[in-house]
N, C-alpha and C positions, 0 to 999 in steps of 0.2 A: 504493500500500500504506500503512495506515497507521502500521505501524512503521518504514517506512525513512530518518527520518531520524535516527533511532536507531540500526537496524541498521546504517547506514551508516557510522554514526561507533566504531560496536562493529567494526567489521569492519578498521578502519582502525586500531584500539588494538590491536585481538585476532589480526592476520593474522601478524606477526613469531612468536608464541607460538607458533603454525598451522604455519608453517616449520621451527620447529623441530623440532617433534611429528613431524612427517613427518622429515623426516631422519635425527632416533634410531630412530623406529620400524620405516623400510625397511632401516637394515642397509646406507646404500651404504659403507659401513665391512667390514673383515676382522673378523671375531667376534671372534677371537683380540686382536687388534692395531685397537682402535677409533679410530675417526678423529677422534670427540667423546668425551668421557669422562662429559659431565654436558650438564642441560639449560645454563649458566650457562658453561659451555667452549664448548657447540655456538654458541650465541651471539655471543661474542666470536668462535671461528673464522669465521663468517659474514661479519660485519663488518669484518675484517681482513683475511679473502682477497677478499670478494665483495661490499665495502661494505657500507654502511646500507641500499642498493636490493636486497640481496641478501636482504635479509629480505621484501620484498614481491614476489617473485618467484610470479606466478600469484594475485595481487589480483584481478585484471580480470576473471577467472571468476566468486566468489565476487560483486562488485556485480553485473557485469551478472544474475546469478540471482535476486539481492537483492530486488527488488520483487514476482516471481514468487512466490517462494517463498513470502515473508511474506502476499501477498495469498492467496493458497492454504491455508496453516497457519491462518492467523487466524479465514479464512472460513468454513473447513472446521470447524474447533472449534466455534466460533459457530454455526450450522447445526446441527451433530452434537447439540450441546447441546439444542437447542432443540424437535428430532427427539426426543430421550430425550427431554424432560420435565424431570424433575427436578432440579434440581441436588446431585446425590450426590457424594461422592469416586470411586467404580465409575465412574460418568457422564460425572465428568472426565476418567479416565483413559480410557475406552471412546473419548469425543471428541476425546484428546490423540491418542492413539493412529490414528485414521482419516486425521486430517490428517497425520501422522509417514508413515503409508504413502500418501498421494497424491502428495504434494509430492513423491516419487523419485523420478517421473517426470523433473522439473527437476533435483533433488538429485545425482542417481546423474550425470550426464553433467555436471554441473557441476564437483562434484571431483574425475572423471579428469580434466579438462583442469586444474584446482588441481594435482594431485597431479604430474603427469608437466611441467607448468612448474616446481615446483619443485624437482623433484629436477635440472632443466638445469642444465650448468656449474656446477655441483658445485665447491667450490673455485676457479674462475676467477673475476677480476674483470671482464673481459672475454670472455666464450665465443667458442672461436675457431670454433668448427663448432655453432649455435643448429640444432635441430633443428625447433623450431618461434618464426614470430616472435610468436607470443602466444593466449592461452587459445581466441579464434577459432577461427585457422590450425590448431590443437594439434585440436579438434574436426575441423575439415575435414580436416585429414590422415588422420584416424583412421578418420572414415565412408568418404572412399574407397578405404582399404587392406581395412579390415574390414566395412565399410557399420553396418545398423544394432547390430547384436550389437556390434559395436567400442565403439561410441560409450556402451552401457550396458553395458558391464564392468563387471564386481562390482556390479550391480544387487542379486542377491539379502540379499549380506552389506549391502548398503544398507538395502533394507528390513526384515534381522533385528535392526539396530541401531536405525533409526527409527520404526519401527511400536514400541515398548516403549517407547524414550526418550524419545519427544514424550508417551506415557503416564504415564512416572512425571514427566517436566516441568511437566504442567500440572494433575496430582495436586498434586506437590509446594507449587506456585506456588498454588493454593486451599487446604489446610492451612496453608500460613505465614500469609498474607494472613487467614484468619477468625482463625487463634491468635493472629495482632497486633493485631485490629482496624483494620485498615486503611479507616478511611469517610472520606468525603471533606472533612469538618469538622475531622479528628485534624489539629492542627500541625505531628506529626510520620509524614504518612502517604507524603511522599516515599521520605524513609532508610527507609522500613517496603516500602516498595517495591522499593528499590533491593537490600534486603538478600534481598528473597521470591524476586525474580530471578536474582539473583545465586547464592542458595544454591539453585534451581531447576536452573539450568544443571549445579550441580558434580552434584548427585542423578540428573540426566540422564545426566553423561557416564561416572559410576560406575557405574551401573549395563549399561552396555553398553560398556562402552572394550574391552576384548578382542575383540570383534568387527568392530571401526574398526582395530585393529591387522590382521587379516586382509585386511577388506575395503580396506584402502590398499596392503596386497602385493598383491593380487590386481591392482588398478587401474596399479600401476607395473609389472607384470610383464610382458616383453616388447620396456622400450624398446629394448632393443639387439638386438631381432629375434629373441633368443632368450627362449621361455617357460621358466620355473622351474617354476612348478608348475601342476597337469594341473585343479585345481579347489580348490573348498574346504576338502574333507578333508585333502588332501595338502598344501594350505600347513597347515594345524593340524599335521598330521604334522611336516614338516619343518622347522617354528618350533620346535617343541616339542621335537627331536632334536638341532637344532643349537645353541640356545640355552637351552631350559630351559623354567619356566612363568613366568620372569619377563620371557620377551619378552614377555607379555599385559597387562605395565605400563610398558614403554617409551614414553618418551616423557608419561608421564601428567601427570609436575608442570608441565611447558609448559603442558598442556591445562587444566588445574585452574587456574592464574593466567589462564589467556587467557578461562576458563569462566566465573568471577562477572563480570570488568566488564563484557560482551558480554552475556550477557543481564541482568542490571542495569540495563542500558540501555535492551535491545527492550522486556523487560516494561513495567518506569516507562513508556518512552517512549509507549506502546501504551494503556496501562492509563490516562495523563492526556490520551490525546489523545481517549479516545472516551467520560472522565469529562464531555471538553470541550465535547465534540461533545453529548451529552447533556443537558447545561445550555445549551447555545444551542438546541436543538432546542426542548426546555420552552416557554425565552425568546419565542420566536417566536410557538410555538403557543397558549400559555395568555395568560389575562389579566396586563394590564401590575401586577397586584399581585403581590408576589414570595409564593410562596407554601415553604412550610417543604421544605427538603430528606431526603426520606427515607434512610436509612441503609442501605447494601448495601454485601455485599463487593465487594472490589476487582475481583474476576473474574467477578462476574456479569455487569460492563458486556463483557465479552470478546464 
């Protein structure tokens, strides 16, 4: 893939923030009587009952999907693009959006096994009863209890979250990048980068974070044998009854700090490696006189 050494390193800043988003957001807390009070409490509780590794609990999912995904995402845009024609903002979003709903495939069974490792041993430093030894197992356990329906749980709240996201993502990420000028002569086309991504991610996550809030109950519901709720409606319902319409932002400031440096990363990292790739290809193929560099945005190399 070509953004995974990016994503890789994004995933690795950004998984602690991930941890904790899921833990405010599930509620293994009494409503009443909250077990974390903030994201910056949740935090420190983690670390002091459950160490520093307590924060990366259910990493393992999230890389090994890592290369998939992005190779899928990237490809899929790129193709999508190209299929359209044009390079329009609609175009963008139509091709962000294709790749948002393919990748689910990968996505959706990715972070139930993310999601149900992190909520284990809850509070313990040591789990005395590990239900699963890791994002793997966590997957196998689950297709042969449940087979394949198991494994894509909350599939659909998957793809009502990523099919739009990846849309206004890589909208986003084309608007910032032509409004800054981002060409590859600009001295300052990194930070102009770093920022398109960065603020791409939070555009992303804003626009559909209430349906990440569902679609994470839905994906935890269960572990203790017992279901909570009967489907989608009925978690909206019963979020919304027992907590309010502010459970549809729990958890959000986690996500929002974990949001710019993480793709910050992928995009820059993505966006220079196939400016790079691009200028060797020339290299190669045209005559050995350097001939002048044409000016395009940053995302037409996508």
């Amino acid at each position: 893939c070509q953004g995974h050494p990016g994503c890789a390193a994004g995933v690795l800043v950004g998984h602690p923030f991930d941890t904790v988003k899921v833990r405010l957001l599930l509620q293994v807390q009494n409503v009443d009587r909250p077990l974390y009070r903030g994201t910056f409490h949740c935090f420190q509780s983690i670390v002091r009952q459950e160490s520093g590794l307590g924060l990366y609990k259910g990493i393992g999912s999230p890389m090994m999907g890592l290369t998939f995904i992005n190779a899928i995402v990237f490809g899929v845009q790129g193709n999508a693009m190209r299929k359209l024609g044009s390079d329009t903002p609609l175009n963008q979003f139509l091709a962000g959006a294709s790749a948002g709903a393919i990748q689910c495939v990968i996505c959706c069974p990715m972070e139930l096994a993310k999601t149900r490792m992190q909520m284990q041993g809850t509070g313990e430093k040591k789990s005395k009863r590990k239900l699963y030894k890791n994002s793997l197992d966590c997957l196998v356990r689950i297709y042969r209890r449940e087979g394949v329906r198991g494994i894509n749980r909350g599939m659909v709240t998957t793809l009502l979250r990523e099919t739009p996201g990846f849309g206004v993502y890589f909208l986003t990420y084309d608007v910032l990048t032509r409004s800054l000028g981002c060409e590859p002569e600009d001295p300052y086309m990194i930070p102009k980068l770093l920022f398109a991504g960065g603020t791409s991610g939070i555009a992303s996550w804003l626009s559909t974070y209430p349906v990440d809030v569902i679609k994470s109950r839905l994906q935890a519901d269960g572990v203790g044998g017992v279901n909570q709720y009967s489907g989608i409606a009925d978690c909206v319902r019963q979020s919304l009854r027992k907590e309010g319409w502010r459970v549809f932002t729990r958890g959000l400031t986690s996500t929002l700090l974990r949001a710019f440096p993480v793709n910050a990363t992928t995009f820059a990292t993505v966006t220079l490696f196939l400016l790079y790739m691009r200028d060797g290809e020339e290299c190669g193929l045209r005559d050995p006189e350097p001939a002048a560099v044409q000016p395009a945005p940053a995302l037409q190399s996508l």
